[in-house]
DRENSETOR-206320 format. One record per residue: x, y, z of N, C-alpha, C in turn; residue in one letter. Coordinates in steps of 0.2 Angstrom, whole numbers, plus 5000, padded with zeros to 4 digits. Example, Ala and Ser with C-alpha at 12.3 -4.5 7.8 and 13.67 -1.06 7.14 Angstrom:
# DRENSETOR-206320
506649725039506249785039506649845039A
506449895035506849955036506450005039S
END
This chain:
# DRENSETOR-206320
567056705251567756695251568056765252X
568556755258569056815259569256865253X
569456875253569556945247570456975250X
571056955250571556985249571557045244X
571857105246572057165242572557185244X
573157195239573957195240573957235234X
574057295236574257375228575057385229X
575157425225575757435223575757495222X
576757545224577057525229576857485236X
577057435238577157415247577457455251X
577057475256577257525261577557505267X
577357435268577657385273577857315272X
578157275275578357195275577957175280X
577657125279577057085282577857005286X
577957035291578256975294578256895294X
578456865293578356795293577956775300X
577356725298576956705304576556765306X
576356855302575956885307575256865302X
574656885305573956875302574056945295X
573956935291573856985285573057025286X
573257085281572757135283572357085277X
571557105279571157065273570757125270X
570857175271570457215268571057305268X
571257325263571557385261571057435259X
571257495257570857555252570957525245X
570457525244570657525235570757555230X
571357545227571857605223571357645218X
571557685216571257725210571257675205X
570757675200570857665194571457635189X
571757715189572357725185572957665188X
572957675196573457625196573557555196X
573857505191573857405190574057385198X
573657365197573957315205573557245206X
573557195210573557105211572957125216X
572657075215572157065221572256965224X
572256965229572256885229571656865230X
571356815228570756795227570556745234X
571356735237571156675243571456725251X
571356695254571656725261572256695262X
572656735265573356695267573556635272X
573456585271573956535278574356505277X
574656495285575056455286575456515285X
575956475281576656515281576656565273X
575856575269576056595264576456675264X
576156705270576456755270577356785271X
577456725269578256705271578456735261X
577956725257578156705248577856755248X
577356775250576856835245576756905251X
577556915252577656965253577357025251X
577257095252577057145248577757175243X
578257165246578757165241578857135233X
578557055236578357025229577957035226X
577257055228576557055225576957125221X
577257165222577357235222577757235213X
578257155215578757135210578257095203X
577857075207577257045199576957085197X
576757135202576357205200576557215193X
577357235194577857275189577957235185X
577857165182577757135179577257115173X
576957135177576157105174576057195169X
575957235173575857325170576557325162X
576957275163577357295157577257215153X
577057195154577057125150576457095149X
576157105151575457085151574957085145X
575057145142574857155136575357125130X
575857135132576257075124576156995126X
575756995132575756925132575156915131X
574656935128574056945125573956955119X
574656965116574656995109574956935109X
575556875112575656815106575156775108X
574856775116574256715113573756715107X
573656775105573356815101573456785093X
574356805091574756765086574556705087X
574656675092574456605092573956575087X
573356615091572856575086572656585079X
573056645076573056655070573456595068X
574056605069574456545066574256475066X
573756445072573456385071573156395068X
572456455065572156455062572256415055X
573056465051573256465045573356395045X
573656375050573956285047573256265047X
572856265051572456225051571756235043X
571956265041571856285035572356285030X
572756245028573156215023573656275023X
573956305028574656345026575256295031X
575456245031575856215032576456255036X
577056225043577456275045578056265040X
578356315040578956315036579756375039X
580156345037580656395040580456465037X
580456525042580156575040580656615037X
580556665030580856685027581156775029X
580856765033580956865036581556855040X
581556785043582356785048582856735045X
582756735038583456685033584156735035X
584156795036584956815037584956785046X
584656755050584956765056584956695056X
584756645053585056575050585656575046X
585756605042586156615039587056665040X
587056675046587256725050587656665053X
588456675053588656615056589156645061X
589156705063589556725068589256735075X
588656725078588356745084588256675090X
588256665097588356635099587556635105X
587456615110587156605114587656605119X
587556615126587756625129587956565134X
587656515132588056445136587856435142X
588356365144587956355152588156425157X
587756435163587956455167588356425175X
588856435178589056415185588456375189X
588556325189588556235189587956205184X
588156225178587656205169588156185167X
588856165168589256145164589056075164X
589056025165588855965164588155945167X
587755915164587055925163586655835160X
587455805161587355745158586755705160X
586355725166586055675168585455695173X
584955735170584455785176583955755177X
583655755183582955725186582455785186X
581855745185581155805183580855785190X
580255795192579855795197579555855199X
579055875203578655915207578955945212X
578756005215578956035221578656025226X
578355975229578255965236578755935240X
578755955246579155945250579355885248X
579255825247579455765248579655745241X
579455755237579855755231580355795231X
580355875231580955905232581455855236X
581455845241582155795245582355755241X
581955715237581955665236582555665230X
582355725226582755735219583355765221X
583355805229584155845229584755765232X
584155735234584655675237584855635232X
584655635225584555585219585255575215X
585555625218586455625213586355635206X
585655655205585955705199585955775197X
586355775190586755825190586455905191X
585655905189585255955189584455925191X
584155965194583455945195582955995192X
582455965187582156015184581456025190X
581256085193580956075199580256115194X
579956065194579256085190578756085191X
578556155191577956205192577256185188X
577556155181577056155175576756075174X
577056045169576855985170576555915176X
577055915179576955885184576955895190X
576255955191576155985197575456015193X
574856005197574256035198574256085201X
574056145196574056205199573656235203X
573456185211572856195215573356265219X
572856305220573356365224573856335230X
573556255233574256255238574756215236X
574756215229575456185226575756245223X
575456285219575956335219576056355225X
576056385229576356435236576656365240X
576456325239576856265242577556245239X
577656245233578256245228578556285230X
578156345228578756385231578856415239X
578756375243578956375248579456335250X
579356265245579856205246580656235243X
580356265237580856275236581456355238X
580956385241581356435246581756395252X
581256355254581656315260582456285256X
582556255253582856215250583356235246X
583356305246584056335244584556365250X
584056385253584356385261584456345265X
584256285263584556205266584356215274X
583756225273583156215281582656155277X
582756125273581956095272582056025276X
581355995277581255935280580655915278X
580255855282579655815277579455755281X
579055775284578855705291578255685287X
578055625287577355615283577055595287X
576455555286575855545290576055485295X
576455445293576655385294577255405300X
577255485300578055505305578755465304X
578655465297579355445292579755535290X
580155535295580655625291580955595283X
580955655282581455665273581755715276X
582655715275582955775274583555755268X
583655815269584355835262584755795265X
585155755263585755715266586455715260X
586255725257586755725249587455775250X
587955755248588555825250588455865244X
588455835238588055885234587455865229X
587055925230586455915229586555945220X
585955935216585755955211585756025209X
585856045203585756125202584856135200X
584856175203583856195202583856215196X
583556205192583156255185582356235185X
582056295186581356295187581056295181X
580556285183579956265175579456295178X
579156365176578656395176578256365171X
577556405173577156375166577156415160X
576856375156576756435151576356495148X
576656505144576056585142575356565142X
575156525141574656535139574256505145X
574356505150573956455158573956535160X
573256535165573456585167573256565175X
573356615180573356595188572856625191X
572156575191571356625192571556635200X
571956615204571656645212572256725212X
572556735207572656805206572456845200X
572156885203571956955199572157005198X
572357025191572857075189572157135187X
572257205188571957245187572257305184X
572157325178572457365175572657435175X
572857485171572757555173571957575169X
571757535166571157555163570657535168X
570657485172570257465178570157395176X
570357355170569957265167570357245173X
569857175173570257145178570357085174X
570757045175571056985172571556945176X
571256875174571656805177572356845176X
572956825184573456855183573856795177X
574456825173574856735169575256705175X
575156645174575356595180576056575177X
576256575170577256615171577456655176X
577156715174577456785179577156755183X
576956735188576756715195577256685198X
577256605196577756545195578656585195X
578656625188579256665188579356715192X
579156765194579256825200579356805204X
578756765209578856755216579756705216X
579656655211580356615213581056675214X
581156685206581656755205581756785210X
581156845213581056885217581556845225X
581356805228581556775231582156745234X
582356685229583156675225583556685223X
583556725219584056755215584756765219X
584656825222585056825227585456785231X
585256725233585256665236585556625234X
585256595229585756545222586456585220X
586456645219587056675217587456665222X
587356665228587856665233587956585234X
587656535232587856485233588256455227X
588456475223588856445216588356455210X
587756455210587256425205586956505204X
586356515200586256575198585256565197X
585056615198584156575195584156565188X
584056495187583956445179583356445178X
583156435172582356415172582256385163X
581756335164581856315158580856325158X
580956335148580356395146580256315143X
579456325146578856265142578356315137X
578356255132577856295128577856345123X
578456375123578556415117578356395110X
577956435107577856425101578156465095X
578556525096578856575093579356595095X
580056645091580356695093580156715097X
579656765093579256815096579056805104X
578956755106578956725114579356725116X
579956705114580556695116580856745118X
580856805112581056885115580656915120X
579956885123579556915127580056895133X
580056845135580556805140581256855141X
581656855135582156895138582056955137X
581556985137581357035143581157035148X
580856995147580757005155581356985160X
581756925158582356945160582657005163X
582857025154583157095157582757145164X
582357135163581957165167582057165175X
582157105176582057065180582957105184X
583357085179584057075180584157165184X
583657205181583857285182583457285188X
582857275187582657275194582857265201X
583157215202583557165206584257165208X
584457225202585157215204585757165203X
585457155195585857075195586257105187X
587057065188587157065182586957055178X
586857075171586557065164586757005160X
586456945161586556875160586456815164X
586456845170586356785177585956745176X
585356785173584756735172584756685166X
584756625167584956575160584256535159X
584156525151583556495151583856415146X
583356355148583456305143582656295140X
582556315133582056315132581856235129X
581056225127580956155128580656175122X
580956135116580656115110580056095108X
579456105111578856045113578356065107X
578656095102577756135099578056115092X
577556105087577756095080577956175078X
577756205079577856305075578756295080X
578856255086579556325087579856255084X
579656205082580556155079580556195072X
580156255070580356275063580556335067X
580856365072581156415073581856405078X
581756365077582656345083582956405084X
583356415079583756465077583656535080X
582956545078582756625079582756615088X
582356565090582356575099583056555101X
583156525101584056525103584456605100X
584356645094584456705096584156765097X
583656775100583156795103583356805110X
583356735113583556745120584456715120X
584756745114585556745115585956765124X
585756785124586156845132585856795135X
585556745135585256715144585056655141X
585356625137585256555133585756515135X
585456455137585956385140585756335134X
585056325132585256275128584356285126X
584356215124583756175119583356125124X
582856085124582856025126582255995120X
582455915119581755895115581255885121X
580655895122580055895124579855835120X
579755795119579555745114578755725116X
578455715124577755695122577455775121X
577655815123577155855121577355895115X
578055865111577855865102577455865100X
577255785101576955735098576255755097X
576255765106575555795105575455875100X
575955915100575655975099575455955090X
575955905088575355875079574855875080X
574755835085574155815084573455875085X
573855915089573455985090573455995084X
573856015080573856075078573456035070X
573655975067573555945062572755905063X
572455915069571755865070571255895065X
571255935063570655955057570855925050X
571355905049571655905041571655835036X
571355795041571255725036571555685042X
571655625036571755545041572555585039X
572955595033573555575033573855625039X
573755655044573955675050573755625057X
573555555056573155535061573655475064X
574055505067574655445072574255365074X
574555325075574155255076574455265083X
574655205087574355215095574955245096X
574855275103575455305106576055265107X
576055215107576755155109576955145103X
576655165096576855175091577555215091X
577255275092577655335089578555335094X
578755305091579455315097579855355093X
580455355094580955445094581055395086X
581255335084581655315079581055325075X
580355355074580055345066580255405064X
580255415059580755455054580555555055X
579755555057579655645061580055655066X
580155615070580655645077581255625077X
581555575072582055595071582455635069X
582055675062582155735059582255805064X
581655805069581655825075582155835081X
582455775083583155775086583655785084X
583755765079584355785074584455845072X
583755895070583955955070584155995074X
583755955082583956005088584655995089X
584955935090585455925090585955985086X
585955975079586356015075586356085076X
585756115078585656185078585956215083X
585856165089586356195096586956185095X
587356145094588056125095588156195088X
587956215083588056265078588156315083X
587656335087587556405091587856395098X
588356345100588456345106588256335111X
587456305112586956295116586856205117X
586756195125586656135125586156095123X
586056035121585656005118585455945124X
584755945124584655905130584255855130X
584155795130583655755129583155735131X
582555705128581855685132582055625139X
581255645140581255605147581055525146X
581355485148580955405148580555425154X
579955405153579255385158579255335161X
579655285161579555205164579755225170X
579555185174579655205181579755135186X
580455115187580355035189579955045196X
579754965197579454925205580054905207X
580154925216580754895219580454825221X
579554805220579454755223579354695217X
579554715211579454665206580254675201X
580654635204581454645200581254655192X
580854585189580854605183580454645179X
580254695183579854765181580354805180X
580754815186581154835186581854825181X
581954775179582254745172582354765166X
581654775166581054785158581454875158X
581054905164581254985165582055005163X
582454965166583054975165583454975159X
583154905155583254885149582954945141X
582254955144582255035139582455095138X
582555115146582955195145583655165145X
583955125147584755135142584655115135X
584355085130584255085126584255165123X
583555205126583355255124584255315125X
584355295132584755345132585355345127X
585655275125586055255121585955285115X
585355295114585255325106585555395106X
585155445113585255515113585955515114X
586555485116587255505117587355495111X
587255445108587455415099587355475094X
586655515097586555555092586555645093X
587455645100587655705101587155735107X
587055715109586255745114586855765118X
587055825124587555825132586955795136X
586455795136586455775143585455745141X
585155725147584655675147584055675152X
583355675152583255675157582755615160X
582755595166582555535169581955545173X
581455515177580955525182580955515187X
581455435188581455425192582155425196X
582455415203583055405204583355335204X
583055295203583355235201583655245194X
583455255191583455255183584155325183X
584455345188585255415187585655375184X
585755315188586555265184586355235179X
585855215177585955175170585955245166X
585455315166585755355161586355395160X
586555375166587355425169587655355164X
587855275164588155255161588355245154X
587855265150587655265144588155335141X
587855405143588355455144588955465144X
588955425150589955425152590355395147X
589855335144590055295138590455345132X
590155375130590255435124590355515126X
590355525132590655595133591155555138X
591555525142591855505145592055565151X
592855605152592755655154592655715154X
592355735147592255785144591355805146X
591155885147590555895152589955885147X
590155865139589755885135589955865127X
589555885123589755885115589655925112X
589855995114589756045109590256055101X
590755995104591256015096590955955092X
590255925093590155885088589455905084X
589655945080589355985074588855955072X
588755905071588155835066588055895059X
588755925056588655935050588255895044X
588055825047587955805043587155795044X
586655855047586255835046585855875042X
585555875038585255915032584355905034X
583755935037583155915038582755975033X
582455975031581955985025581255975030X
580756055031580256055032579655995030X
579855965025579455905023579555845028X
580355845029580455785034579955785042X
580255875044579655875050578755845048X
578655855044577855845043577655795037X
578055735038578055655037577855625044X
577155605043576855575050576855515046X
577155475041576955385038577355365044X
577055325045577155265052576955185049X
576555175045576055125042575955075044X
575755115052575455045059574755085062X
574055025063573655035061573555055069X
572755115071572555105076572255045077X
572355045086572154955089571654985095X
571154935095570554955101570854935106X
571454925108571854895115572254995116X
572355025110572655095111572155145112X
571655125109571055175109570955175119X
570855105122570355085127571055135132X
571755095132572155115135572355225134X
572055235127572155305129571555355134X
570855305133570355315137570455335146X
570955245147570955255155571355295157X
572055305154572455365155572255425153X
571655455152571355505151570955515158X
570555465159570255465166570655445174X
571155425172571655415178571755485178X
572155515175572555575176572155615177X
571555645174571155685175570755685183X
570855635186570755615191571255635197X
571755635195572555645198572555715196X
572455725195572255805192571755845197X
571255815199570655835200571055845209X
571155775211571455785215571955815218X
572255835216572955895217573655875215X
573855765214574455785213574755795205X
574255785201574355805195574955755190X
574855695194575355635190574955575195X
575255505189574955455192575555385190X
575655365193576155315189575655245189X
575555235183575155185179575655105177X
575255055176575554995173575355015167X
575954985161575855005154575354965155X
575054955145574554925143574854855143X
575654835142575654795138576054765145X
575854765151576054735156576754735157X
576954765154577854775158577754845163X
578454885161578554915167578155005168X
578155015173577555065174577855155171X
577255205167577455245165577255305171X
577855345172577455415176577055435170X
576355465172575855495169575855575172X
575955605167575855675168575555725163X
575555775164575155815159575355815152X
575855795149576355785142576055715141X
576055665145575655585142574955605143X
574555625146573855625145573855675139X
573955725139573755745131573855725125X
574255655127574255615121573655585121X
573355565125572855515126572355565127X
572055625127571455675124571855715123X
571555755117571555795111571255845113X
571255905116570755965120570555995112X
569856025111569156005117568955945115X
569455885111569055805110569755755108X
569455715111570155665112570255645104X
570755615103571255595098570755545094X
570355515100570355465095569555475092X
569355535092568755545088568955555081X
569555585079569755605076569755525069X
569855495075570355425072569655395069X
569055385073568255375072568255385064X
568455455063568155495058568555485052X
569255475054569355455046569655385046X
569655365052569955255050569355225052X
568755205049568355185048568655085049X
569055095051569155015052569755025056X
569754985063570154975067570354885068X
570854895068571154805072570954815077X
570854755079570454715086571154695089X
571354695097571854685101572454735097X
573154725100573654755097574054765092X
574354735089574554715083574154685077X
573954605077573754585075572954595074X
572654555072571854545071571754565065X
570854535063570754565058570554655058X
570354705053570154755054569454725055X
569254795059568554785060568054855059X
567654845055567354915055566954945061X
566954975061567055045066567355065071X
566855075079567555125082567555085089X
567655075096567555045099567555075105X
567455145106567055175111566255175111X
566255125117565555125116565355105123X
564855095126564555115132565055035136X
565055005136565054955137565954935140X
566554965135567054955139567155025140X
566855095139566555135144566455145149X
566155085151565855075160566455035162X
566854995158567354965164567955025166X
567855075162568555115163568155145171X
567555125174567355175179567555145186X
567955085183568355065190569055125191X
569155135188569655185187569655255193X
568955265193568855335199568655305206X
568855375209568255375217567955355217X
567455305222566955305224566955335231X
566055345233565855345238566055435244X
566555465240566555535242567255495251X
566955555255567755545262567355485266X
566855465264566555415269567055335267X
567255315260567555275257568255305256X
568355355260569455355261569555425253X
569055425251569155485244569355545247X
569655595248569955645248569355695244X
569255755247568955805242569355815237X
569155855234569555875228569555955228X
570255965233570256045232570656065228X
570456165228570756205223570656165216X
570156115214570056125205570056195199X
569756255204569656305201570456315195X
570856315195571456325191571456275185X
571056225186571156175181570556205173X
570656255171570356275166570256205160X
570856175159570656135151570256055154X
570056055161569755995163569155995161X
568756065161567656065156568056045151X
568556065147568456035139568655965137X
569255935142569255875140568855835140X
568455855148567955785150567255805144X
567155875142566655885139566855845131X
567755855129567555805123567555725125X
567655695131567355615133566855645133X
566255675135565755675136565455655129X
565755695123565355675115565655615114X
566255575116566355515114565955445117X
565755475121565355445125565055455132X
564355455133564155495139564455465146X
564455395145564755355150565355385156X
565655415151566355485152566355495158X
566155545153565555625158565155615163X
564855575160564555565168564855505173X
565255465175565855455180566155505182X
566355565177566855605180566255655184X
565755675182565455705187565255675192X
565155605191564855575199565555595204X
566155575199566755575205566755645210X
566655695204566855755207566355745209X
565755745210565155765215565355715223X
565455645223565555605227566255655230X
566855695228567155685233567255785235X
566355795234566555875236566655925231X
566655905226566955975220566156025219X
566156075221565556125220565656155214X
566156165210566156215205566956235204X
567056265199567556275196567556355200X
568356365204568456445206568056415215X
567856375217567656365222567856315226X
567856285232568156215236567656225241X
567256255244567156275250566156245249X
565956245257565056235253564656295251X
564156265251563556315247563756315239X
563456375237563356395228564156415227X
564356415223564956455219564856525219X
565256555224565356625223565256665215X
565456615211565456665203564956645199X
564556605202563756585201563356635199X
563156645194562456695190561856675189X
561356675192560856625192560856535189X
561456525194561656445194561956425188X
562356475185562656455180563456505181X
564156475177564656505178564656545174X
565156595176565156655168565256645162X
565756585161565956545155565156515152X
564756515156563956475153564056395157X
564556385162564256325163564256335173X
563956255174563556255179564056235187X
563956215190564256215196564756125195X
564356085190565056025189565356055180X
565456125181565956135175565656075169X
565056045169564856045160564256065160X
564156125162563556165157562856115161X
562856145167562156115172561456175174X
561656225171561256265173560556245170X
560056275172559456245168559156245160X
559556335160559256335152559856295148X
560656295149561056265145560756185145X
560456155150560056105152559756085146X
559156115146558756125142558956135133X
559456165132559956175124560056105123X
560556095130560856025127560255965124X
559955975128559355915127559055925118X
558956005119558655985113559155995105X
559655995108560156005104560355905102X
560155875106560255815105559755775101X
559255795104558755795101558655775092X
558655845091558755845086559255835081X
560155815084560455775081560255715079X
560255685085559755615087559155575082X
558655655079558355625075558555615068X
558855655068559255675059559555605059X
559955575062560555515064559955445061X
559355465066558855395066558455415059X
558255475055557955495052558455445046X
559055445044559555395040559455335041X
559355315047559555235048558755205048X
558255245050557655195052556855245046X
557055215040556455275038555855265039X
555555205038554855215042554655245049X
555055255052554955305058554855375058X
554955395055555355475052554755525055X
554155485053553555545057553655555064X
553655525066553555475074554355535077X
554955505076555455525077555555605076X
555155645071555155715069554755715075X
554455695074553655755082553855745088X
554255685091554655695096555155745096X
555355765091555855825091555855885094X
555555885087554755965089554455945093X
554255915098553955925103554355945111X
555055915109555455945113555756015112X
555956025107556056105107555456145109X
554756125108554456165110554356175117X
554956135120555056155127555456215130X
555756215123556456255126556256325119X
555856375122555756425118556356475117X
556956475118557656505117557956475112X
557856425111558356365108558556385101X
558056425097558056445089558356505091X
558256565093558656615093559356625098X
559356565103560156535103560556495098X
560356465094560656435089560856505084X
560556555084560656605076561256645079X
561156645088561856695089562356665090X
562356595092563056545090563156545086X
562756525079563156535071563456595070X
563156655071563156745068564056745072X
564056715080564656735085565356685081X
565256645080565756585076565856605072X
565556645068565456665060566156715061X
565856775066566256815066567056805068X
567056775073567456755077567856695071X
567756685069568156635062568656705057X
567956755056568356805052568656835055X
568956855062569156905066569956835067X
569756775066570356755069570756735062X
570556745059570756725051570956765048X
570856855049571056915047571756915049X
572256955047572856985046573057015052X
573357005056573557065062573757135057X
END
């Protein structure tokens, strides 16, 4: 693979359209600088400017390492809960809860009315499609619903350079054009990823000389910024950006620094840059307050994030028993009593601070070719929307553009012409850390949720593999269809192990079908409706119409999902390897033929193998007899006259794998430690 090198300062601008230099001197040591991991085409050198590279440089040299130190925080504090220290409003920031004179800074020049935003991806064709949609803001999303193959980032942000300067267009295959047609278009707020993704086709190199995955925030955020800023300011609007993933303050103050940073760099006034953060994680609904004043000077507001709340319990809570263990996902809507506690707070604590409060997204996605799918669709997000006006929300977000006027009309209902409701206080609402961490629901898991969280694991992960990183699915219950993206599929896997292992382990008795039925003991992943979820993939590779599957390299958390399908069931794992093998995938970090460039005698540096589950021949050989001997302990229980017979095949197998016993002491010694290092005090 090419090898781009871009150091810092830039001493020239690489023109639009000219060939890039592929090989530079290599800086000293002492000085950080980007390397690109891919070669330039096409138009990228239009985005990845030496200017810009020059502008992430300086980002990465001063932020880099505090963004190391909250990943860091992070896992100490999942540690703590997940060891019986529960989250709680923290007691070191009670004067800045209790501080009732400070403000957030509010919308920005065209943030004032927000009543009614549309989410989507940044390729060309969806781009158009959101600025033509007649709503009020477009969240133009980097993160969730965009796979991070390298030609969607650089392609996003190309769409979206086009498209502030109102040059953009979109001729499909079918020689159908898409343009901007709209007299007014939406206001942009972009969605970087977050802290913790990082973007493996850039390498950050530091003044000590380590090399590290560049953060694919600062990637996402710089190149846009760097580029726009400027731009949007002269059009009425300003660079907005809404923060996924926050789990702290302390992140949140990283963020308006870099703002500031950004604002002095660039030459911008002190505030231009506005952020809406998204409430998606169980640790930041107990800090509303502290991130709202933390990023006070560049704060527009809140948003609920609701499925990747949901999800983040489930993260955070999967060790700790059944009383943490949600029943299906159709289950869980905004009215059981954890998310309304949740809403309601968010609600109250922005309109207290001045910041807008903005509501979750309905996923339903009507058919123009089945009216009463389309019905069904209509019929739930006004519902849903109805409640968020009811419950003080200014504004709301949608997926589809069908779905602007039913939520624009719910809105207009209760804000009429007024842009918002900041002067409605919900004084009345009083929420007690106990209320966020009441998961009773007392509705049971159902093997129709289990099955249904499975295919939507393997759908997405597949839409994922493939590059666009969403799928729009028929629900389970036959109505109308949900967009799937990265926020629903991790309801439906639990990284490194799906949700519903969890469920295996402490509800020893599941219902049969959906509601109803008797219970039934045990669990219903098993080989058999396993194999039907295989109609679900690729077959046959480009010979039966499958597309390769380029750029997977970026998709880091795909070895762990499929690896935890692989322990729920092998059936999994092995589809999803035949798929990737079928449609071309060599390796994680690789797209092209022959071995993986980061291949170490046929294994990846991580330990695993060219299909990203650990193929190499000795990890090979581990797994086998690491099964093995589960295998036999399991049969040693169920079947005791066997037990001689069953032990010698054991040990007969380990005796193949002469490493096996002194890789097992330095897994336990490395865990051991690695338990006390993350469990020790900063």
């Amino acid at each position: 693979m090419t090898m781009t090198l871009i150091t810092t300062p830039p001493t020239t601008t690489t023109p639009a359209g000219a060939t890039p230099q592929t090989a530079t001197p290599q800086p000293a040591a002492s000085v950080p600088h980007l390397r690109l991991e891919r070669p330039l085409e096409g138009r990228d050198a239009d985005i990845l400017t030496p200017a810009a590279i020059a502008f992430l440089t300086e980002l990465h040299d001063r932020f880099a390492r505090r963004r190391h130190d909250r990943l860091a925080a992070r896992e100490r504090r999942r540690f703590e809960i997940g060891t019986g220290d529960d989250p709680h409003f923290r007691a070191d920031t009670a004067h800045i809860r209790d501080d009732p004179s400070w403000r957030v800074a509010g919308a920005g020049p065209g943030l004032e009315d927000r009543r009614v935003e549309i989410t989507g991806p940044t390729d060309p064709k969806m781009t158009i499609n959101a600025l033509n949609s007649g709503a009020r803001v477009w969240l133009a999303d980097q993160e969730d619903a965009t796979s991070p193959t390298w030609r969607n980032v650089i392609g996003g942000q190309l769409s979206l350079f086009d498209a502030i300067r109102g040059q953009l267009s979109f001729t499909n295959a079918e020689g159908k054009r898409y343009e901007v047609t709209a007299e007014r278009t939406p206001t942009i707020v972009m969605r970087p990823r977050g802290w913790h993704l990082p973007e493996k086709h850039v390498t950050f190199i530091d003044r000590s000389g380590r090399e590290l995955p560049a953060s694919g925030s600062l990637v996402d955020y710089g190149l846009y910024v760097f580029h726009n800023a400027h731009a949007l300011i002269a059009a009425g609007a300003g660079p907005y950006f809404y923060l996924a993933k926050i789990e702290s303050a302390e992140e949140a103050r990283l963020w308006d620094d870099v703002f500031t940073f950004t604002e002095e760099r660039l030459g911008l006034a002190h505030g231009t840059i506005r952020a809406t953060v998204l409430i998606e994680t169980l640790p930041a609904a107990f800090e509303m307050e502290e991130i709202l004043f933390a990023l006070r000077d560049h704060c527009a507001g809140l948003n609920a994030g609701r499925w990747d709340y949901i999800f983040s319990i489930i993260k955070t809570y999967r060790g700790r028993g059944a009383r943490f263990v949600l029943p299906d996902r159709s289950e869980v809507t905004m009215t059981v009593p954890f998310m309304r506690a949740y809403t309601e707070l968010l609600v109250h604590t922005c309109h207290k601070r001045g910041a807008y409060a903005i509501g979750g997204m309905s996923a339903f996605i009507p058919n123009r070719r089945k009216p009463e799918v389309t019905t069904a669709a209509f019929e739930k997000v006004a519902a849903d929307k109805r409640r968020e006006a009811g419950d003080g929300f200014d504004g709301t977000w949608v997926a589809h553009p069908d779905l602007i006027p039913v939520a624009r009309a719910e809105f207009d209902a209760v804000l009429g012409d007024e842009p918002n409701q900041l002067g409605r206080l919900r004084e009345d609402v009083s929420v007690d850390p106990a209320d966020l961490l009441d998961l009773r629901i007392g509705l049971p898991v159902t093997t129709a949720g289990v099955r249904g969280n499975v295919s939507v694991a393997i759908r997405y992960l597949e839409a994922w593999l493939r590059g666009p990183g969403r799928r729009r699915d028929r629900r389970p219950d036959g109505g109308c269809r949900d967009r799937r993206d990265l926020a629903l599929a991790d309801l439906a896997v639990d990284p490194p192990g799906p949700r519903d292992r969890r469920g295996r382990r402490h509800h020893p008795h599941v219902r049969r079908g959906n509601r109803g039925g008797r219970a039934r003991r045990g669990w219903p992943l098993r080989r058999r409706p396993l194999r039907r979820r295989r109609r679900d993939l690729p077959r046959g590779g480009a010979a039966a119409g499958v597309p390769r599957l380029p750029d997977a390299a970026c998709v880091r958390e795909v070895p762990r999902l499929t690896a935890g399908c692989r322990r729920a069931g092998a059936t999994t794992a092995s589809a999803l390897r035949r798929a990737r093998r079928a449609a071309g995938f060599r390796g994680w970090g690789h797209d092209g033929p022959g071995p993986s460039p980061h291949s170490v005698r046929g294994g990846m540096p991580e330990g695993r193998g060219h299909d990203g589950l650990g193929s190499s021949p000795r990890s090979v050989r581990r797994r086998v007899a690491v099964r093995a001997v589960v295998g036999t302990v399991l049969a040693v229980r169920r079947r005791g006259p066997r037990v001689v017979s069953l032990v010698m095949r054991g040990l007969g197998i380990l005796m193949l794998t002469p490493p096996f016993l002194p890789w097992l002491s330095s897994v336990v010694w490395s865990r051991r430690n690695a338990a006390e290092t993350v469990g020790s005090k900063p």
